[in-house]
C-alpha positions, 0 to 999 in steps of 0.5 A: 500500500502506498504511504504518505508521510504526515510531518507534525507541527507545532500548534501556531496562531494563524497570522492569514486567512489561510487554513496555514501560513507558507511557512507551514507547507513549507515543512509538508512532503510534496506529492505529485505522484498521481495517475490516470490509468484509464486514459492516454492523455495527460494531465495537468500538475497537482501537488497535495500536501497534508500536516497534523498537529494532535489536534488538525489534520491540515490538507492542500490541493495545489492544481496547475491549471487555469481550465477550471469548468464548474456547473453553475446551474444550482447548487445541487450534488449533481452540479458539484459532481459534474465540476472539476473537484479534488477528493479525499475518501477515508475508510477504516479497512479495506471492508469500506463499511463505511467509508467517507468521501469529501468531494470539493471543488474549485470554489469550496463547494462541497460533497460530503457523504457516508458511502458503502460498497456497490455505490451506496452512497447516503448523502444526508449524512456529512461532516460535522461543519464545526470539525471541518474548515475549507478555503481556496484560492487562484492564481495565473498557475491554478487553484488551490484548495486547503483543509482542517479537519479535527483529529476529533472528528476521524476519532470519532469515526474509527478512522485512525488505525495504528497511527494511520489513516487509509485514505483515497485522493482523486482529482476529476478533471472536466473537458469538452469531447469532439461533441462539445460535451464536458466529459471527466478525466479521473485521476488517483494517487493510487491505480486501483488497477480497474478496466473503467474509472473507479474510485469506490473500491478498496485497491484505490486507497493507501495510507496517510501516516502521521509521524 
C-alpha cells in the first residue's frame, strides 16, 4: 500500500486567512505522484500536501491549471459532481463499511457523504461543519484548495488505525469531447488497477501516516 508521510507541527496562531501560513507547507512532503490509468492523455500538475498537529489534520490541493469548468446551474450534488473537484475518501479497512468521501471543488463547494460498497452512497449524512474548515484560492498557475479537519472528528469515526489513516485522493478533471460535451478525466494517487474509472473500491486507497 502506498504511504504518505504526515510531518507534525507545532500548534501556531494563524497570522492569514489561510487554513496555514507558507511557512507551514513549507515543512509538508510534496506529492505529485498521481495517475490516470484509464486514459492516454495527460494531465495537468497537482501537488497535495497534508500536516497534523494532535489536534488538525491540515490538507492542500495545489492544481496547475487555469481550465477550471464548474456547473453553475444550482447548487445541487449533481452540479458539484459534474465540476472539476479534488477528493479525499477515508475508510477504516479495506471492508469500506463505511467509508467517507469529501468531494470539493474549485470554489469550496462541497460533497460530503457516508458511502458503502456497490455505490451506496447516503448523502444526508456529512461532516460535522464545526470539525471541518475549507478555503481556496487562484492564481495565473491554478487553484488551490486547503483543509482542517479535527483529529476529533476521524476519532470519532474509527478512522485512525495504528497511527494511520487509509485514505483515497482523486482529482476529476472536466473537458469538452469532439461533441462539445464536458466529459471527466479521473485521476488517483493510487491505480486501483480497474478496466473503467473507479474510485469506490478498496485497491484505490493507501495510507496517510502521521509521524
Amino acid at each position: 500500500m502506498k504511504e504518505y508521510k504526515v510531518i507534525l507541527i507545532q500548534k501556531t496562531q494563524k497570522k492569514t486567512n489561510a487554513i496555514l501560513d507558507f511557512s507551514d507547507w513549507e515543512k509538508a512532503n510534496c506529492l505529485t505522484d498521481f495517475c490516470s490509468p484509464w486514459k492516454n492523455e495527460s494531465f495537468s500538475k497537482i501537488e497535495f500536501r497534508a500536516l497534523w498537529d494532535f489536534e488538525n489534520l491540515y490538507f492542500q490541493f495545489k492544481v496547475f491549471d487555469t481550465e477550471i469548468y464548474i456547473d453553475k446551474k444550482d447548487e445541487s450534488i449533481d452540479s458539484i459532481g459534474n465540476s472539476d473537484r479534488v477528493e479525499l475518501f477515508f475508510r477504516k479497512d479495506e471492508n469500506l463499511s463505511p467509508y467517507y468521501c469529501l468531494e470539493i471543488d474549485s470554489e469550496t463547494r462541497l460533497m460530503d457523504f457516508e458511502a458503502y460498497p456497490d455505490w451506496n452512497f447516503d448523502f444526508n449524512w456529512n461532516w460535522p461543519k464545526e470539525h471541518l474548515e475549507l478555503t481556496k484560492s487562484k492564481n495565473e498557475e491554478g487553484f488551490t484548495v486547503e483543509g482542517r479537519i479535527n483529529i476529533s472528528s476521524l476519532k470519532d469515526l474509527n478512522l485512525i488505525q495504528n497511527n494511520s489513516i487509509e485514505t483515497g485522493i482523486y482529482r476529476a478533471k472536466f473537458s469538452k469531447n469532439e461533441k462539445q460535451a464536458y466529459e471527466p478525466t479521473w485521476i488517483s494517487w493510487v491505480n486501483p488497477n480497474t478496466e473503467t474509472p473507479n474510485f469506490h473500491i478498496a485497491s484505490s486507497f493507501g495510507k496517510l501516516v502521521f509521524l
